[in-house]
mmCIF file of the N, C-alpha and C atoms, coordinates in Angstrom:
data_MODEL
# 
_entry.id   MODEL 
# 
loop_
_atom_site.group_PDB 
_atom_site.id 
_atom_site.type_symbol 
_atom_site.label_atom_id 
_atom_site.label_alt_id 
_atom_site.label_comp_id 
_atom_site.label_asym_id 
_atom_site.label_entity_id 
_atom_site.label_seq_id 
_atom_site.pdbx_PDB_ins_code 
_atom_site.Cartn_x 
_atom_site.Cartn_y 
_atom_site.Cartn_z 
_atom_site.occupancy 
_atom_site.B_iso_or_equiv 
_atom_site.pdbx_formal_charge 
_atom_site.auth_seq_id 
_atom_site.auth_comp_id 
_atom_site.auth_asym_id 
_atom_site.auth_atom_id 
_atom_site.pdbx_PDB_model_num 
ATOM 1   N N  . UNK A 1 1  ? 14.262 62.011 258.174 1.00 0.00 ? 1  UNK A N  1 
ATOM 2   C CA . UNK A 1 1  ? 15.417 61.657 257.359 1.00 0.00 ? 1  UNK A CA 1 
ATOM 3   C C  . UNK A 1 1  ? 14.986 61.274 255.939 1.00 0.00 ? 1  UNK A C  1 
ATOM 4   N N  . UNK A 1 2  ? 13.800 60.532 255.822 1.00 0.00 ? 2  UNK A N  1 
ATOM 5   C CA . UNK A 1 2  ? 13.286 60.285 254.336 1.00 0.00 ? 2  UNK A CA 1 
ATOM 6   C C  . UNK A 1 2  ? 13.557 61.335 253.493 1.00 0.00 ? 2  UNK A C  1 
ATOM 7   N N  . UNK A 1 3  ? 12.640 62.340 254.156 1.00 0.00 ? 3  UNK A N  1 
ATOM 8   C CA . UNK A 1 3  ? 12.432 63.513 253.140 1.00 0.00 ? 3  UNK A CA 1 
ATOM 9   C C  . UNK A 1 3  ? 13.528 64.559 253.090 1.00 0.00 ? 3  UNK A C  1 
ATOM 10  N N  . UNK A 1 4  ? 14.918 64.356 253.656 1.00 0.00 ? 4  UNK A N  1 
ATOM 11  C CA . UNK A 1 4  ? 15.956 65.009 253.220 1.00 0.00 ? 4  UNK A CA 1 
ATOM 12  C C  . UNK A 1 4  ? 16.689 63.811 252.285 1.00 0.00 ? 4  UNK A C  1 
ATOM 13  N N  . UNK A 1 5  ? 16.789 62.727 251.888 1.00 0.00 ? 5  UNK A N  1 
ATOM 14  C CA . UNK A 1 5  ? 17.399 61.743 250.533 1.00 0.00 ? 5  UNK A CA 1 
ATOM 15  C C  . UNK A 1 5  ? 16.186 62.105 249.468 1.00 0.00 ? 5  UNK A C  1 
ATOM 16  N N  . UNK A 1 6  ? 14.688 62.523 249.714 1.00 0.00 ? 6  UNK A N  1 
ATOM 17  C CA . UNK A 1 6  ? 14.479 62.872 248.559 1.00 0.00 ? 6  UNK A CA 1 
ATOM 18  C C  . UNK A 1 6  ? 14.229 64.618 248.202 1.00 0.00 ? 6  UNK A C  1 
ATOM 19  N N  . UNK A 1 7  ? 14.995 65.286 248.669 1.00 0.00 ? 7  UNK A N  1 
ATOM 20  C CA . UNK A 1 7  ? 15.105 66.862 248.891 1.00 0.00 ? 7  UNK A CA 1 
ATOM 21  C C  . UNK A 1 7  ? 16.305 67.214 247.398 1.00 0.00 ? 7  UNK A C  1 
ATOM 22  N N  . UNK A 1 8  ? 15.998 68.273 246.701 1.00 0.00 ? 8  UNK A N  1 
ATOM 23  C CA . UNK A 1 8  ? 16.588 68.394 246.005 1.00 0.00 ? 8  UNK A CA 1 
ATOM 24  C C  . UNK A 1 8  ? 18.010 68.891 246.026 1.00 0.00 ? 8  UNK A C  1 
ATOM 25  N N  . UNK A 1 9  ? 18.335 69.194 247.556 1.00 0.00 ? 9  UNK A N  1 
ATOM 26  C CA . UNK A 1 9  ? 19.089 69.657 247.796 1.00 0.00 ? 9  UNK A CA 1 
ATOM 27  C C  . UNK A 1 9  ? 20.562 68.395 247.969 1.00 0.00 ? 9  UNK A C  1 
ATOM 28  N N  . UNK A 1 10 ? 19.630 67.104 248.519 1.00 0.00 ? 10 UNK A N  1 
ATOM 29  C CA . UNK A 1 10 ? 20.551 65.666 248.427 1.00 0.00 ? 10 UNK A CA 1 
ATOM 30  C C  . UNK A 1 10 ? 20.874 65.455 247.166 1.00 0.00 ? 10 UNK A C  1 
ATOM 31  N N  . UNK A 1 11 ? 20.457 65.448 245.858 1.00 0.00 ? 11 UNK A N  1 
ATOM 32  C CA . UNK A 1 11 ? 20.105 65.442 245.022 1.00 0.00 ? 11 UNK A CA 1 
ATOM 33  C C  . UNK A 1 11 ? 21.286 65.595 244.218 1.00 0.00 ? 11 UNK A C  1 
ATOM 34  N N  . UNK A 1 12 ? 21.229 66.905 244.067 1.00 0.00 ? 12 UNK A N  1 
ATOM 35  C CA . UNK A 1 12 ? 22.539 68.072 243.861 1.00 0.00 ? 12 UNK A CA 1 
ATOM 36  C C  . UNK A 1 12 ? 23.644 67.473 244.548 1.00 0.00 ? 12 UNK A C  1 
ATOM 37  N N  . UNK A 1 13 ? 23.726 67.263 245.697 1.00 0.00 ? 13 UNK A N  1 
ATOM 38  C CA . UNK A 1 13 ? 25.466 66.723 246.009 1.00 0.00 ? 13 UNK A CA 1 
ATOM 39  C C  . UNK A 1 13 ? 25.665 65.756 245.726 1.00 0.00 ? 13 UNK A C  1 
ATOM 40  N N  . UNK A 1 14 ? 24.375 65.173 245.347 1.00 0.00 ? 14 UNK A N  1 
ATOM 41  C CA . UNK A 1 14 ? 24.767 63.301 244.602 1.00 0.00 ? 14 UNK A CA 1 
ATOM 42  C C  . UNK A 1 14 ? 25.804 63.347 243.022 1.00 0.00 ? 14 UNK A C  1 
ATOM 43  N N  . UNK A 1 15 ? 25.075 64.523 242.965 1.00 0.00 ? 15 UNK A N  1 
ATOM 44  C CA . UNK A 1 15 ? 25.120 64.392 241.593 1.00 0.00 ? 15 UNK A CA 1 
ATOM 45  C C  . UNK A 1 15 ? 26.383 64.644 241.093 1.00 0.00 ? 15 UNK A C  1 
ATOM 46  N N  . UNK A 1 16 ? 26.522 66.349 242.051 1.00 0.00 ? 16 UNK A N  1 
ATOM 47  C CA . UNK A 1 16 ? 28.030 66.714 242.171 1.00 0.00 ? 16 UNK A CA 1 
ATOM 48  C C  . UNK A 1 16 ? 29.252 66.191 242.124 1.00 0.00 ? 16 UNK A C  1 
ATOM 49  N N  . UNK A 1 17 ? 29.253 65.040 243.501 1.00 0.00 ? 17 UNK A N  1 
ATOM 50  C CA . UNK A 1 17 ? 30.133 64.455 243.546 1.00 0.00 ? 17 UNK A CA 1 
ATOM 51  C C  . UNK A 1 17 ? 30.453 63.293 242.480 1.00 0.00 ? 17 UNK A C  1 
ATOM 52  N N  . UNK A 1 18 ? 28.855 62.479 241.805 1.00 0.00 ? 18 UNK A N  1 
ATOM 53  C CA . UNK A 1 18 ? 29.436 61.784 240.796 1.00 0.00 ? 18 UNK A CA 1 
ATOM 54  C C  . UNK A 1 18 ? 29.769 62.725 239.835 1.00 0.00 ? 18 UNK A C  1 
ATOM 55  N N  . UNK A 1 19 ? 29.808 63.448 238.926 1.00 0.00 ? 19 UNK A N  1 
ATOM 56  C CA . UNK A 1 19 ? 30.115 64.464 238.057 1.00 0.00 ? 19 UNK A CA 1 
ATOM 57  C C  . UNK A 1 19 ? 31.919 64.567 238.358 1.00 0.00 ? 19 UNK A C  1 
ATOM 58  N N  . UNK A 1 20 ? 32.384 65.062 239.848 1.00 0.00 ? 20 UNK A N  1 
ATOM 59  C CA . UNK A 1 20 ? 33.740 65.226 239.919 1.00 0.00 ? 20 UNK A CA 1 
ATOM 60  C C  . UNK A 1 20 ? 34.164 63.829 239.640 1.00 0.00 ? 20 UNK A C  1 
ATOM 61  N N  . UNK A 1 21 ? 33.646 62.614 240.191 1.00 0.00 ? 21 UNK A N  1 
ATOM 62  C CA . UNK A 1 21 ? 34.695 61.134 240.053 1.00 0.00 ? 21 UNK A CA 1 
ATOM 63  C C  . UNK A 1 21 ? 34.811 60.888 238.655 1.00 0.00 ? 21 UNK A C  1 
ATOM 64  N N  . UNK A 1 22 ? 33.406 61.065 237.925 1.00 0.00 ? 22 UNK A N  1 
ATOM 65  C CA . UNK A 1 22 ? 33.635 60.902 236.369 1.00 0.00 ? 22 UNK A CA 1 
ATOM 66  C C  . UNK A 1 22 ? 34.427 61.719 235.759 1.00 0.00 ? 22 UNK A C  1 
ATOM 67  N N  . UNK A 1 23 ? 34.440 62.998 235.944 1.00 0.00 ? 23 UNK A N  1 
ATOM 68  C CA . UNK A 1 23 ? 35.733 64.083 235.124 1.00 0.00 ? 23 UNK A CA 1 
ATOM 69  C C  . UNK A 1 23 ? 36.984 63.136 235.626 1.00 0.00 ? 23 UNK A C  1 
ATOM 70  N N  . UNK A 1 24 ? 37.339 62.869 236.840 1.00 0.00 ? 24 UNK A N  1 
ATOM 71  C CA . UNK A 1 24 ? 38.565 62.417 237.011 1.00 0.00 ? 24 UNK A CA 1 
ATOM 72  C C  . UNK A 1 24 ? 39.118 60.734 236.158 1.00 0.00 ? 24 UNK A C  1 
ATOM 73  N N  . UNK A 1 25 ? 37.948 60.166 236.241 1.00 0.00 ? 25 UNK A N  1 
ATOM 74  C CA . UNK A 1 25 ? 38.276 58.587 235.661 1.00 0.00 ? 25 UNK A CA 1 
ATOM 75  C C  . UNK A 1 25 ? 37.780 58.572 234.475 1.00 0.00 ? 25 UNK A C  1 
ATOM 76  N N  . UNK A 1 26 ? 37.258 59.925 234.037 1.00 0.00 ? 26 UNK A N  1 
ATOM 77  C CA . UNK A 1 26 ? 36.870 60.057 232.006 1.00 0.00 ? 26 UNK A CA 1 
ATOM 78  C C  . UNK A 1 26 ? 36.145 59.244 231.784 1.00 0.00 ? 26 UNK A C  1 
ATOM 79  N N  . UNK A 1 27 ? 34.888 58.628 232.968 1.00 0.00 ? 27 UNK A N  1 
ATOM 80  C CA . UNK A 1 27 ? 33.686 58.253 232.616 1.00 0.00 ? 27 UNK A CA 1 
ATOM 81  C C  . UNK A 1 27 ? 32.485 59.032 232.461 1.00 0.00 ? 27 UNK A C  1 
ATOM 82  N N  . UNK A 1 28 ? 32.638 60.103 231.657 1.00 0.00 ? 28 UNK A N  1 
ATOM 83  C CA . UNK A 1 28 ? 30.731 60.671 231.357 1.00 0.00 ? 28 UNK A CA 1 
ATOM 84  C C  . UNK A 1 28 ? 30.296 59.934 230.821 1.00 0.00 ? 28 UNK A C  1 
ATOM 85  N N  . UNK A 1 29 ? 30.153 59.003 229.921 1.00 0.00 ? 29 UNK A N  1 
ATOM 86  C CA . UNK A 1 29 ? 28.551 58.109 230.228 1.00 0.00 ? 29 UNK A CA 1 
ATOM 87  C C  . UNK A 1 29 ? 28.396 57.343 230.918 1.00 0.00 ? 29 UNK A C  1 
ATOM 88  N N  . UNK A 1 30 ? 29.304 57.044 231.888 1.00 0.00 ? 30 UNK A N  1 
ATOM 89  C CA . UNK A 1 30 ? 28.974 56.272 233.090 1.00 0.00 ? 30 UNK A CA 1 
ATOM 90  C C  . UNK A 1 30 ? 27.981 57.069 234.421 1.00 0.00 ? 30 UNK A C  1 
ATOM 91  N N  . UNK A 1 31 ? 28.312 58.542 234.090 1.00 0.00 ? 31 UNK A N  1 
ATOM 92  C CA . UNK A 1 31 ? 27.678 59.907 235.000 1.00 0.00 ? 31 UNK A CA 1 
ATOM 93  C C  . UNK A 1 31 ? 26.433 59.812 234.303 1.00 0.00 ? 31 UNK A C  1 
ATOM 94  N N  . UNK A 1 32 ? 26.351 59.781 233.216 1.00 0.00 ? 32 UNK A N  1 
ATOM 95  C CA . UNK A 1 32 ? 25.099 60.196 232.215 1.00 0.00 ? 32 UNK A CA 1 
ATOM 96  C C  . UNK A 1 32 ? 24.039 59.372 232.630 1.00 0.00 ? 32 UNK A C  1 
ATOM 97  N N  . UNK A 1 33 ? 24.618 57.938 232.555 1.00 0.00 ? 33 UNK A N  1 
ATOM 98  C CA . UNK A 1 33 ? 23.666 56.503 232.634 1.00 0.00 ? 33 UNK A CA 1 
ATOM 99  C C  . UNK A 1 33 ? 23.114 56.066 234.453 1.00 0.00 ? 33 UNK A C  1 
ATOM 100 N N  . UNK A 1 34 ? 24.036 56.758 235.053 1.00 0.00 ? 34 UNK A N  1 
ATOM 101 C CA . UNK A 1 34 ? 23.630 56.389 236.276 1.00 0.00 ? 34 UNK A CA 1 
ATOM 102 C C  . UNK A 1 34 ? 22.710 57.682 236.572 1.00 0.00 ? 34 UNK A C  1 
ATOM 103 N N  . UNK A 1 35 ? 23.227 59.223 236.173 1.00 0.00 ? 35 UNK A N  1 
ATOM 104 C CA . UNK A 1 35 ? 21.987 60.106 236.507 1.00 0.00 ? 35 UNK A CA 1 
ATOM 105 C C  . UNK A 1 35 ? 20.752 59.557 235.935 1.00 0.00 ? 35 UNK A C  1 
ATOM 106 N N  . UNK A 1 36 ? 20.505 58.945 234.662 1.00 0.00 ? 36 UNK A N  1 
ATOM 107 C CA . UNK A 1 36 ? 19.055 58.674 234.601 1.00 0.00 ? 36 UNK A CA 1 
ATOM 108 C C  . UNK A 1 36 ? 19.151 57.426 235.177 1.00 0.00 ? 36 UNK A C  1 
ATOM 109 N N  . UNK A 1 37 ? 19.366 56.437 235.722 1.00 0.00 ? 37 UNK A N  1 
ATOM 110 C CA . UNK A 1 37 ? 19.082 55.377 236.421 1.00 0.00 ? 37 UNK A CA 1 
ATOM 111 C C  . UNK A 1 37 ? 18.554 55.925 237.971 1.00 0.00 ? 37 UNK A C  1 
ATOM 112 N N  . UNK A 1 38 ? 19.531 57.103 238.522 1.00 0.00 ? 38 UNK A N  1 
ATOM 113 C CA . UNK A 1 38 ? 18.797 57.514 240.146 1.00 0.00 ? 38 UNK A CA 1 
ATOM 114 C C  . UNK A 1 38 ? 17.465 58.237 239.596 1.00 0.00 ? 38 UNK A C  1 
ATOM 115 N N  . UNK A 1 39 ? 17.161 58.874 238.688 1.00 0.00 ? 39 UNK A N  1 
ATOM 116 C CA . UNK A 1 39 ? 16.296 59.536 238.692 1.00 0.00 ? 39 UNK A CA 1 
ATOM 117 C C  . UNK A 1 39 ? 14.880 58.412 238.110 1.00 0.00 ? 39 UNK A C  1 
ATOM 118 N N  . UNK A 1 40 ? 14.976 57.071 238.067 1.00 0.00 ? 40 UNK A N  1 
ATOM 119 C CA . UNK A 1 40 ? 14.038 56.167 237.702 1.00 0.00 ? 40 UNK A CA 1 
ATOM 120 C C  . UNK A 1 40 ? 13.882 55.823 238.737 1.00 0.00 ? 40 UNK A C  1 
ATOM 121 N N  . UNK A 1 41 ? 14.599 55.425 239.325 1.00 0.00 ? 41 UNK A N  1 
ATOM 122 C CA . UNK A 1 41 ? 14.531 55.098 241.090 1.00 0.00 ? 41 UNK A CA 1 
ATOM 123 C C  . UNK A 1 41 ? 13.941 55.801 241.536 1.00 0.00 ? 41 UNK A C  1 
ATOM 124 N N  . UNK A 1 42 ? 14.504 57.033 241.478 1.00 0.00 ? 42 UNK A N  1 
ATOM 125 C CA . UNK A 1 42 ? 13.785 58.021 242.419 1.00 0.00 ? 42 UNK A CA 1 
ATOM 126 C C  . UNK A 1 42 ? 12.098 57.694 241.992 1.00 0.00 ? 42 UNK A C  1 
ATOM 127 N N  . UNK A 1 43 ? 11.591 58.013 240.333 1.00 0.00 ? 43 UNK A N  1 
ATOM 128 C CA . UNK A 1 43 ? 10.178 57.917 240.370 1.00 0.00 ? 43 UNK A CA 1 
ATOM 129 C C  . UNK A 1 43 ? 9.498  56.741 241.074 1.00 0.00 ? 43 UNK A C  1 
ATOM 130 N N  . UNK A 1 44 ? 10.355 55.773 240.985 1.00 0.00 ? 44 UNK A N  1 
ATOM 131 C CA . UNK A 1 44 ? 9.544  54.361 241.692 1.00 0.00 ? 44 UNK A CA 1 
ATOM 132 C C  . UNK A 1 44 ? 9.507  54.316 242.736 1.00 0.00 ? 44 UNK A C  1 
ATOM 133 N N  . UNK A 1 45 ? 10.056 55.140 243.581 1.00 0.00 ? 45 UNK A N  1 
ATOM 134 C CA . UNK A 1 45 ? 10.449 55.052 245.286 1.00 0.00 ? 45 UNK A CA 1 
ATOM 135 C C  . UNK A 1 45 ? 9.253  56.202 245.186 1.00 0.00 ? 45 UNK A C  1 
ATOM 136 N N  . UNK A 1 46 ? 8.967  57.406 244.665 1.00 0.00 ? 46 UNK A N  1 
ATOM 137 C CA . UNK A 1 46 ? 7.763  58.218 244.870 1.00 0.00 ? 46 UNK A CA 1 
ATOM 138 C C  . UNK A 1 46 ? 6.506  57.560 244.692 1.00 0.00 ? 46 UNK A C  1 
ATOM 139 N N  . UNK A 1 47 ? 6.356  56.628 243.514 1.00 0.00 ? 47 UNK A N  1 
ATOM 140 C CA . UNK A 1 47 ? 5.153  55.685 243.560 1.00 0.00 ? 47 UNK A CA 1 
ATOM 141 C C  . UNK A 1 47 ? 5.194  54.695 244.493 1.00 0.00 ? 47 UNK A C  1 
ATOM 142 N N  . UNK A 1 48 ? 5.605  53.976 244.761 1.00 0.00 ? 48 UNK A N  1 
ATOM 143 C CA . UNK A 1 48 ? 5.580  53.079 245.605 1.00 0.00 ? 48 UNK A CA 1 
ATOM 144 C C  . UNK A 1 48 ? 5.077  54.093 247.046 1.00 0.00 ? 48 UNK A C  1 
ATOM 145 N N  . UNK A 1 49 ? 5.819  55.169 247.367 1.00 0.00 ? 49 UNK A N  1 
ATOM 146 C CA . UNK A 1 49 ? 5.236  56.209 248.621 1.00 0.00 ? 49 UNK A CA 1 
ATOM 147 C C  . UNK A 1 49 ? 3.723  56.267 248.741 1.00 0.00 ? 49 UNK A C  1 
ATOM 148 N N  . UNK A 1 50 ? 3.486  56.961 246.999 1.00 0.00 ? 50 UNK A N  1 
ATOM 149 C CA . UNK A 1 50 ? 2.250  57.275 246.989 1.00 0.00 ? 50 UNK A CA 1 
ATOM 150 C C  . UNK A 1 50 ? 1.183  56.064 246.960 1.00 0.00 ? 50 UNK A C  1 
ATOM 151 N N  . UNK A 1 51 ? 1.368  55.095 247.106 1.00 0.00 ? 51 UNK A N  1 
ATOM 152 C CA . UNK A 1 51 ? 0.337  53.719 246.890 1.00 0.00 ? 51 UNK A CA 1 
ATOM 153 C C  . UNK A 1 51 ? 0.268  53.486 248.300 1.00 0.00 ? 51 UNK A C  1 
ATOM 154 N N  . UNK A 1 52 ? 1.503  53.215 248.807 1.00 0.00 ? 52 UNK A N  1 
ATOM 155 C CA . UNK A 1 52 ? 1.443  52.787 250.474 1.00 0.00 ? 52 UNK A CA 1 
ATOM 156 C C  . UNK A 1 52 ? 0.523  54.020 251.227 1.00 0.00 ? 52 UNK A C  1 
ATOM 157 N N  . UNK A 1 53 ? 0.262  54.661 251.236 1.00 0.00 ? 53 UNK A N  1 
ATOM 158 C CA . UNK A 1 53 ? -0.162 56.085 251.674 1.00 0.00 ? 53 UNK A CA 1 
ATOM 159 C C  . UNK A 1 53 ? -1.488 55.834 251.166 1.00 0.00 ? 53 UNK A C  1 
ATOM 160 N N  . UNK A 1 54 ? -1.608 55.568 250.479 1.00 0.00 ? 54 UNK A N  1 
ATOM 161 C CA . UNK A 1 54 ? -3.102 55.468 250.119 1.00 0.00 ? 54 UNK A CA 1 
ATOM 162 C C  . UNK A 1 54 ? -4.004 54.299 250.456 1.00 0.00 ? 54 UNK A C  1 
ATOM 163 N N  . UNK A 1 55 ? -3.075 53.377 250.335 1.00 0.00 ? 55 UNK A N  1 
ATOM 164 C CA . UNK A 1 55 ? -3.757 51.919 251.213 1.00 0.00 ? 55 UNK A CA 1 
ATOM 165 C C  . UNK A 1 55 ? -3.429 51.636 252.732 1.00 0.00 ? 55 UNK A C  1 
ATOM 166 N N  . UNK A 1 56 ? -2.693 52.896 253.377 1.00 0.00 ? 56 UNK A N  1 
ATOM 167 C CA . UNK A 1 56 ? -2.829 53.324 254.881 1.00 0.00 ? 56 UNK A CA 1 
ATOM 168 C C  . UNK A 1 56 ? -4.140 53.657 254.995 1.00 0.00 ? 56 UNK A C  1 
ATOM 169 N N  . UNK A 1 57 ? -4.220 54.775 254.025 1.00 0.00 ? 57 UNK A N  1 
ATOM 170 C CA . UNK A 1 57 ? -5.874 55.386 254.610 1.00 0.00 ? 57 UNK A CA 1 
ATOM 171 C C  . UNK A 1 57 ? -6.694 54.877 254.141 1.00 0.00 ? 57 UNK A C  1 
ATOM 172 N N  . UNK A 1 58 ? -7.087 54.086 253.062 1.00 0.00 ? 58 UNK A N  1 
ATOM 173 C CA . UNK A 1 58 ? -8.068 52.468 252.971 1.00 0.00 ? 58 UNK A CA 1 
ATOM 174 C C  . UNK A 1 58 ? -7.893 51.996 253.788 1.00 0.00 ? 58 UNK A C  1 
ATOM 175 N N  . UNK A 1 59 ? -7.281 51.672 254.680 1.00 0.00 ? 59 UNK A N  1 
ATOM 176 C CA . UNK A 1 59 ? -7.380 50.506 255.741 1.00 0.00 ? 59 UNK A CA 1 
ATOM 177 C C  . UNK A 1 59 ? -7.889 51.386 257.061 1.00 0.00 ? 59 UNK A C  1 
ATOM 178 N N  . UNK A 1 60 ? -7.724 52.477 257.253 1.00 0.00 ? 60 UNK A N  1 
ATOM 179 C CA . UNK A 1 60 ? -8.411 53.211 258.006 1.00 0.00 ? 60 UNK A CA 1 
ATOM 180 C C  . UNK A 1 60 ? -9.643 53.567 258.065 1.00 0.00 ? 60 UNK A C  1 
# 
Protein backbone atom coordinates (compact mmCIF):
# COMPACT_ATOMS: atom_id res chain seq x y z
CA UNK A 1 0.00 0.00 0.00
CA UNK A 2 3.00 2.48 0.64
CA UNK A 3 4.18 2.32 -2.70
CA UNK A 4 0.80 2.90 -4.43
CA UNK A 5 0.33 6.75 -2.21
CA UNK A 6 3.72 7.28 -3.59
CA UNK A 7 3.00 5.98 -7.35
CA UNK A 8 2.52 8.59 -9.77
CA UNK A 9 -0.44 7.37 -10.69
CA UNK A 10 -2.00 8.45 -6.84
CA UNK A 11 -0.47 11.45 -7.56
CA UNK A 12 -2.42 12.47 -10.62
CA UNK A 13 -5.87 11.84 -8.98
CA UNK A 14 -4.73 13.92 -6.05
CA UNK A 15 -4.10 16.42 -7.99
CA UNK A 16 -7.06 16.11 -10.30
CA UNK A 17 -9.48 16.19 -7.94
CA UNK A 18 -7.91 19.26 -6.12
CA UNK A 19 -7.69 21.14 -9.52
CA UNK A 20 -11.72 20.36 -10.04
CA UNK A 21 -12.64 21.76 -6.18
CA UNK A 22 -10.45 24.82 -6.92
CA UNK A 23 -12.05 25.64 -10.50
CA UNK A 24 -15.33 25.32 -8.63
CA UNK A 25 -14.59 27.59 -5.33
CA UNK A 26 -12.09 30.01 -7.65
CA UNK A 27 -9.26 29.01 -5.47
CA UNK A 28 -6.08 28.51 -7.87
CA UNK A 29 -3.63 29.62 -5.55
CA UNK A 30 -4.94 27.72 -3.02
CA UNK A 31 -4.36 24.50 -5.82
CA UNK A 32 -1.02 26.13 -6.66
CA UNK A 33 0.22 26.41 -2.88
CA UNK A 34 -0.92 23.15 -1.73
CA UNK A 35 0.54 21.32 -5.07
CA UNK A 36 3.94 22.55 -3.98
CA UNK A 37 3.35 21.91 -0.32
CA UNK A 38 2.40 17.82 -1.27
CA UNK A 39 5.22 17.75 -3.38
CA UNK A 40 7.70 18.95 -0.25
CA UNK A 41 6.14 16.37 1.69
CA UNK A 42 6.40 14.06 -0.65
CA UNK A 43 10.48 14.82 -0.81
CA UNK A 44 10.67 14.50 3.02
CA UNK A 45 8.65 11.33 3.31
CA UNK A 46 11.30 9.92 0.41
CA UNK A 47 14.22 11.05 2.69
CA UNK A 48 13.17 10.12 5.72
CA UNK A 49 12.50 6.35 3.63
CA UNK A 50 15.84 6.58 2.41
CA UNK A 51 17.71 7.14 5.95
CA UNK A 52 15.51 4.53 7.76
CA UNK A 53 16.62 1.96 5.10
CA UNK A 54 19.91 2.63 5.51
CA UNK A 55 20.20 2.51 9.27
CA UNK A 56 18.12 -0.94 8.89
CA UNK A 57 21.08 -2.25 7.12
CA UNK A 58 23.71 -0.58 9.64
CA UNK A 59 22.17 -2.28 12.24
CA UNK A 60 22.40 -5.45 10.40
Amino acid sequence: MKDFFNSTLWNTVVIFIMGIISIITQEIVTFIMLGFLIIILTNIYDKLDDISKIMKKSEE
